[in-house]
Each structure stands twice: as structure tokens, then as C-alpha cells.
TORTIRO-885699 format. One record per residue (C-alpha): x, y, z. Coordinates in steps of 0.2 Angstrom, whole numbers, plus 5000, padded with zeros to 4 digits. Example, Ala and Ser with C-alpha at 12.3 -4.5 7.8 and 13.67 -1.06 7.14 Angstrom:
// residues 2
506249785039
506849955036
END
This chain:
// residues 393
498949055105
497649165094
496149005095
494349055096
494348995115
495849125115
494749265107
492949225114
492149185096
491249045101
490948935084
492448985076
493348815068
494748795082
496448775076
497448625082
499048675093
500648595089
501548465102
502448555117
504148565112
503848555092
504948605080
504748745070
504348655052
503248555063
502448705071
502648805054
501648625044
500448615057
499948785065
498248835063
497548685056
495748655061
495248475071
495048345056
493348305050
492948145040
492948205022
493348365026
494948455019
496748475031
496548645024
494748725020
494748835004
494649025008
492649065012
492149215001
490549295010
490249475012
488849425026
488149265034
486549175038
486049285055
484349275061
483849355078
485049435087
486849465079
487749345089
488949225084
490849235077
490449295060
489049415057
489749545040
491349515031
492449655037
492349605054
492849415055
492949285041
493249095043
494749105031
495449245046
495249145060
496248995055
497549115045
497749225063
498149045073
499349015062
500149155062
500149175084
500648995085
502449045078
502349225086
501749175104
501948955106
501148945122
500449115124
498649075129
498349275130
499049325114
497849365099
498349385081
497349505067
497849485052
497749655037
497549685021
499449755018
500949775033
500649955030
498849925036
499449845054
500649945056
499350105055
498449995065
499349995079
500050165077
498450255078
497350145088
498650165101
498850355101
497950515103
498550725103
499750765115
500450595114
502350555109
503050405100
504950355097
505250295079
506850235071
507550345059
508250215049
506850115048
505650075031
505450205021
503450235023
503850275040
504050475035
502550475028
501650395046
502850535054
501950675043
500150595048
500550585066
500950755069
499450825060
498550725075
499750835087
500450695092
502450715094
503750585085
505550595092
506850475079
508350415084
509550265075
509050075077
511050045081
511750065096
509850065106
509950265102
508150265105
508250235123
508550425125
507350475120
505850375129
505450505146
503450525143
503450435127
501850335127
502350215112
504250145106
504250095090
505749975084
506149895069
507749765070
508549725061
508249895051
507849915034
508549925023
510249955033
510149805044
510549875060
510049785076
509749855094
509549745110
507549725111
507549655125
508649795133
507549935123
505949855132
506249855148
506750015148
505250075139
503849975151
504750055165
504250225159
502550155155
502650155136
501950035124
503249935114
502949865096
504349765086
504249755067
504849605062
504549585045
506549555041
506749435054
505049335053
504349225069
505649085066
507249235068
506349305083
504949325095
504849495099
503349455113
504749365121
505849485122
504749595131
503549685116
501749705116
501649705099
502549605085
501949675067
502349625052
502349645032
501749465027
501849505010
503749465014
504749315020
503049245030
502249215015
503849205002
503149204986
502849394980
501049364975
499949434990
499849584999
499549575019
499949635036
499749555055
499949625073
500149475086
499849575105
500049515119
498349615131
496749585127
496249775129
497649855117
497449725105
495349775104
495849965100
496649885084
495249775081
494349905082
495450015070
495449875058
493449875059
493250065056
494650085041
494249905035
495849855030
495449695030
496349555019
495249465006
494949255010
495949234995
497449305001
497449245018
497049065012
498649095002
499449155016
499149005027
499548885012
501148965009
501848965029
501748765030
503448795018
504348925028
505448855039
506148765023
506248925014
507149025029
508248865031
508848895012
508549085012
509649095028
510948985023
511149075008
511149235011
512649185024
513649115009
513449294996
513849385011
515449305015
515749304997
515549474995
516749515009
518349494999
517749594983
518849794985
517349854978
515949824993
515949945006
514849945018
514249775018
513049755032
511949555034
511849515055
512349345052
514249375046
515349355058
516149535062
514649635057
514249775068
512649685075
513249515074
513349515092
511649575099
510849485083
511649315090
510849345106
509149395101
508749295086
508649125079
509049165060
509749325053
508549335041
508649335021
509349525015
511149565012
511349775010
513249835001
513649964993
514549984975
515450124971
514450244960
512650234956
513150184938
514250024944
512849994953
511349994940
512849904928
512949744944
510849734943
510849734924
512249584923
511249484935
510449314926
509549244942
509149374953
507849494946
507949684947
506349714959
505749794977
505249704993
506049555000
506049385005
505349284990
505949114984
506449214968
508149324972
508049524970
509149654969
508649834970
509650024971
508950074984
509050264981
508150254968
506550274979
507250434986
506650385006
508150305013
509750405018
510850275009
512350304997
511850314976
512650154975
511750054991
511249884985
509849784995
509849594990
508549484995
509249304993
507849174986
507748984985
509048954972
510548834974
512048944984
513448914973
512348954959
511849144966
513649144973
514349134954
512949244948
513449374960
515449394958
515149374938
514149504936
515249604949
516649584935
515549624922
515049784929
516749854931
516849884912
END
């Protein structure tokens, strides 16, 4: 668990570990509370200070503001008690956006001459890393998330990168399976799992070394803060991104993270719903002639059903379909009443986007990607299929 004894700081507040055996509400409620102090808040309020009392030598946990901050420490324990339960040696750093971690580990991790496997499928910033990269001279080699295509292409790649289940296609390959394989040829292994959050899998349990994550998305759930996390599992990888975060400083503000660890003590009621939801619009959808392609890991019969059932606890929030023509499409997200036309995912508000709009995903015109919110399921479930009749006119 990322703690202070877990990260050396000595005087940073120490978080309170969950019972063995918890839960996950119980984990989710409790994780990275610090030891109750008479009169003291459960939760401190977010610590805003650009620098601290320091006399003498700089020693201590917090010295300046873009290295360490109170609000961090207990927001990181939180956040490695649901990535890692148990794992003494994991460490949690928490960014300013998932962009941010995910740079973070990219380029702390490789240098010229280097290669790393991406997926080809995955979010669609990921080009743009691709570009980046190869102006480093390191080479990038894609491959498909489905059907663990990237395991071709691993011989003297120094870093796999995975992101299952894919987005916005939600595709799934075997982690574990894509691990193994990769650590054998002595390659880092880092899992985004933004889609799936802690409480749909643990990819440092499947073999990773590094689980990053947008918690901007489903972590956090309610579409008002912007921030990124890399839990790892060694000591010595996981200082190159500190120390990446430290030179960039793409660091979160205190507001934001306490936010962030405010709004995690809900999330294992919001995946329950989210989940549970999301299942319901997509067997719905499944008998409409105008859906094609409809893809969400939970369905029975899905392509990834399967490996997702193996691998993950929850299959995660986002149903992807596509409509006919880009016009049916934009008709569907006009007719909707209570989900809101909108990007990113995961929120306790439903949205709905066309995803070609963007231009960066190889998807049809008429692709939908649905983040299922909070709402009642029969409610979205007759939102959906009416405004799927309104738009055939």
C-alpha cells in the first residue's frame, strides 16, 4: 500500500489500511484515511502551500509544492489501496491529468534506440505520444488490443503498453497472458485501466508494473476535475516517474485531489449502478436491426466476453454501437432527454458522443460511445429505444 512507511517520507499523515479481507465499498469508504485525531476531520481539507516552514537542512516529507503535498499523500493511498491491497511495495503518484501519467511513464521509462509496443486501437492521444516518441528515436510498433496481437511484436521491445478493455472499441486481450510473455523478453508492462477502474481489475495482479489511469473518468465519477495516477510495483521504476513528474511538474492542485479522494468513498456504489446499467442498454440495444457492431464486455456473446470474465471484476461503464449513417446517428444524440451530448466517460450524468467527430479513431461515421451514468436503468433504457425511433424519421 502507497503509505508514508511504504514511500520513506517520514512525517507524512499515514493513511489507515482497510481490514484484510474488506470489501470493496469498505475499502473504497475507507482507503487512505489518516489515524483519527480528537477534533480533527475524517477527511483533512485540501492543504494549499506552494512551500513550507523548512529551517536547516531540507529534510522532511514536504519541502516546495511541486514535489509533495499533504493533500497527495493521503489521495496516493487511496488510490493504491484499491490498485495494490496488500502490496507493501507498491507506490502511487498521482498527476495533474491521465495524459500527464501516462507521459510519465512513457518517457521516464524510455530512451533513443529504445522500442515500445502500443495498441493501435487505443485512446486517441496516443498518435500524438507515437509522433513524440519517434522524435526521441525511440521506435513504436502497434498492433490491435483484440486477439493479444501485440505479442508479436514484443522481440527487444523494452516497454508494452496495453490498454483493455480499448477505447473507444472495447476490445479486450488476456493481460495476464500479454505479461508474461512480455517480462520474459525483459520488457516493462504498463496496463491503462481508466475503462475498467481498480474495482474491474488489478492489473499489478495480473502481472503489470504499472496500472495508469485517467481519474478524471469513473475514479472520480463526476466530470469536474482533471487528474491522472501511476500505481507501480518497484521502487526504482516508479522514482524515474517521480522524478519526471518533478521536472514537467504535472502535478495536481490540493483542490483537485482532495476532490478526488472525496469522491472515491462513492465509487463502488456508482460502478455497482454504472455496471448494472450499462449491462441493461446493452442487452437492449441487442434487438434493435439498426445497431451494428455493438461491442460492451459484459454481454454475453461479445467478442471479449470470455477473456473479460476471466480477468475482470466489472466490465466497466461504456457501451460502443454503431448507427447507420453519421446523420441517424447525430439524429439518436439530438432525441436523447437524459443523457447529454458530451466527451469522456464514466460520470454519474449519462453521455453519448459520435465519436468520429474527433477525427483520431478508426471507427465508422456513425460509431456511437455511451457512457451509462447513475440514472434509474429503465429510465435510460426508455430514453435510449425512444430516441432510437425518433431518429429514424
Amino acid at each position: 500500500m502507497n503509505d508514508s512507511a511504504a514511500n520513506g517520507r517520514e512525517g507524512a499523515p499515514r493513511a489507515t489500511r482497510a481490514p484484510a479481507g474488506a470489501g470493496d465499498g469498505t475499502r473504497a469508504v475507507r482507503a487512505g484515511l489518516p489515524e483519527p485525531v480528537k477534533h480533527e476531520p475524517t477527511l483533512p481539507g485540501p492543504v494549499f502551500a506552494a512551500h513550507f516552514h523548512l529551517p536547516g537542512d531540507p529534510t522532511g516529507p514536504y519541502t516546495y509544492g511541486r514535489d509533495e503535498n499533504p493533500t497527495w499523500t493521503l489521495l496516493e493511498s487511496a488510490i493504491g489501496e484499491l490498485e495494490a491491497p496488500g502490496a507493501d511495495g507498491a507506490e502511487t503518484l498521482v498527476f495533474a491529468s491521465g495524459m500527464a501519467a501516462i507521459s510519465s511513464v512513457l518517457f521516464s521509462q524510455l530512451r533513443a534506440g529504445d522500442a515500445v509496443v502500443l495498441p493501435d486501437d487505443g485512446y486517441q492521444a496516443l498518435p500524438l505520444v507515437r509522433a513524440q516518441l519517434e522524435t526521441f528515436g525511440i521506435e513504436v510498433r502497434t498492433a490491435p488490443t483484440g486477439g493479444d496481437a501485440q505479442l508479436d511484436l514484443l522481440d527487444g521491445a523494452r516497454l508494452l503498453w496495453i490498454e483493455s478493455p480499448s477505447n473507444p472499441g472495447l476490445d479486450v486481450c488476456d493481460i495476464r497472458r500479454l505479461a508474461e510473455a512480455a517480462r520474459s523478453r525483459g520488457a516493462l508492462v504498463a496496463v491503462d485501466n481508466t475503462l475498467a477502474t481498480p474495482l474491474g481489475q488489478r492489473p499489478l495482479e495480473l502481472g503489470a508494473d504499472f496500472s495508469v489511469a485517467s481519474g478524471t473518468k469513473q475514479l472520480t465519477g463526476h466530470g469536474d476535475i482533471l487528474l491522472g495516477y501511476v500505481t507501480g510495483r518497484d521502487a526504482q521504476t516508479m522514482a524515474a516517474v517521480r522524478r519526471w513528474r518533478k521536472i514537467v511538474g504535472a502535478v495536481p492542485g490540493p483542490m483537485e485531489a482532495w476532490l478526488a479522494h472525496r469522491s472515491i468513498a462513492t465509487l463502488q456504489l456508482r460502478v455497482a449502478r454504472q455496471n448494472t446499467s450499462a449491462l441493461a442498454v446493452a442487452e437492449a440495444l441487442r434487438g434493435r436491426p439498426e445497431v451494428t457492431g455493438l461491442r460492451y464486455p459484459g454481454l454475453p456473446g461479445d467478442p471479449s466476453h470470455e477473456i473479460a470474465s476471466r480477468q475482470m471484476r466489472r466490465y466497466g461503464c461504456v457501451v460502443s454501437f454503431t448507427l447507420p449513417t453519421r446523420a441517424r446517428a447525430e439524429r439518436f444524440l439530438d432525441a436523447l432527454r437524459l443523457v447529454d451530448d458530451a466527451t469522456s466517460f464514466g460520470g454519474v450524468r449519462s453521455t453519448a458522443e459520435r465519436r468520429g467527430r474527433w477525427g483520431g479513431d478508426a471507427v465508422p461515421e456513425g460509431f456511437i460511445r455511451l457512457s451509462v451514468g447513475a440514472e434509474d436503468p429503465a429510465d435510460l433504457v426508455a430514453d435510449v429505444l425512444r430516441a432510437l425511433d425518433e431518429s429514424a424519421h
